[in-house]
N, C-alpha and C positions, 0 to 999 in steps of 0.2 A: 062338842060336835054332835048334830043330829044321826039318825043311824042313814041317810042319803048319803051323808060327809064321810062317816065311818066306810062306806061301801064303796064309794070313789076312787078315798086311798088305797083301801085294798088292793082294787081293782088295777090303778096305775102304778103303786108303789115295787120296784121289783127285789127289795131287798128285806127278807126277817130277821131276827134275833131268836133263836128257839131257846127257851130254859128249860130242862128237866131237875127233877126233885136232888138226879144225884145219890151217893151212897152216904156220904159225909155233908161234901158242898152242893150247891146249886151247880146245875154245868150248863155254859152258853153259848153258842155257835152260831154264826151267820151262816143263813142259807136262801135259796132261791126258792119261790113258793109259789102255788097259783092259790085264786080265790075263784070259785066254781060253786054256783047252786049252790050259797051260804058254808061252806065248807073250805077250810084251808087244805092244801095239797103239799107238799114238799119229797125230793126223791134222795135218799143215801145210797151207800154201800147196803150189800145184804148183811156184813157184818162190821162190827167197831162199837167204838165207846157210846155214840149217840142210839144207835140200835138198842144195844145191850141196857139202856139208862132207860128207853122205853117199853123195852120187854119187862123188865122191874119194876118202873112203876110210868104206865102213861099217862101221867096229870102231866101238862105240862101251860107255860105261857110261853105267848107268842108277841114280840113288840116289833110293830114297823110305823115309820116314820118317813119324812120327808121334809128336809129343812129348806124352806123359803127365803130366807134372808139371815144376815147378821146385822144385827141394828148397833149401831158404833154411838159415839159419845165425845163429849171431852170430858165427862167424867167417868174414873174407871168402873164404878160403882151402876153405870146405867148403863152398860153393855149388855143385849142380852140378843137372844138365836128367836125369831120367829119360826114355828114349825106346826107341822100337822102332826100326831103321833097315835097310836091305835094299841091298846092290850086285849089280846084275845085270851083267855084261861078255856080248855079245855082237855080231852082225852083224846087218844091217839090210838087207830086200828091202821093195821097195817092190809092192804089190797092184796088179795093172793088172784083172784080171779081175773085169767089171763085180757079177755076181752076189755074188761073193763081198767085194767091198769095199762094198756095199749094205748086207749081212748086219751086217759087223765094224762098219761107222756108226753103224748102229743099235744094235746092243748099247752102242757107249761113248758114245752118246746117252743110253741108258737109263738107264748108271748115273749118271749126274748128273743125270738129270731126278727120283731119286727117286719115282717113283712116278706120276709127272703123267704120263696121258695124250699122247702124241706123234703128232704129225702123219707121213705117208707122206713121205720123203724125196725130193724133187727130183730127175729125172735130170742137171739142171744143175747141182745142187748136188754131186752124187757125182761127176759126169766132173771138176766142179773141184776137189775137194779128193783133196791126195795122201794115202792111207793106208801108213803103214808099219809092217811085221812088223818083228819084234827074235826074233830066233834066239836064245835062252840059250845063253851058251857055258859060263859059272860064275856060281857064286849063293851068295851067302852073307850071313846076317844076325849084327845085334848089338843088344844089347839090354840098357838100365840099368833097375833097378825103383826106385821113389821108397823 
């Protein structure tokens, strides 16, 4: 995938895979994320395992995908998934600055509200949730066609 194609699915795709390094293992979570000004966005709890695994160590990867088809067969052997798929590897800062983590909220509100009208955001709502930046370090997609 060219970085256009890379940028697309970003852009449409609404679902990540976050990995962090972890203390032992790798640890992996689906989460909802925006793509903004070349930067990925994602929001947790202020506290938990994913927090904790990034205050340790922020390297992390990020996979999102989007499957297109299943391509069938009469042979078991030539089944295979058409798809788009995206790995992001980067670092991760966490938004403290109230305005600007308001701002990022709302936009990755928007995108999954599709279009519905949205309510003004809570300032208890925004001091409680943690927003987190993802710094791109490397980027590169792949991509099967049916």
């Amino acid at each position: 995938m060219n970085r256009d194609q890379i940028d697309a699915l970003l852009n449409r795709a609404y679902y990540a895979r976050l990995s962090t390094m972890g203390e032992k293992y790798p640890y992996t979570v689906p989460l909802c994320y925006l793509y903004h000004e070349g930067k990925l966005y994602f929001h947790s709890r202020l506290t938990g395992k994913k927090m904790s695994e990034l205050t340790a160590k922020p390297e992390v990867c990020l996979q999102i995908d989007e499957i297109k088809d299943l391509i069938t067969s009469s042979s078991p052997c030539d089944f295979n998934v058409a798809y788009e798929s995206v790995i992001v590897q980067g670092t991760t800062a966490v938004i403290d600055d109230f305005g600007a983590k308001g701002e990022i909220l709302l936009l990755l509100a928007q995108k999954y509200a599709k279009g519905q009208p949205l309510d003004q955001m809570e300032v208890d709502s925004i001091k409680g949730t943690a927003l987190v930046q993802v710094n791109i370090e490397t980027i590169s997609g792949k991509a099967k066609k049916a």
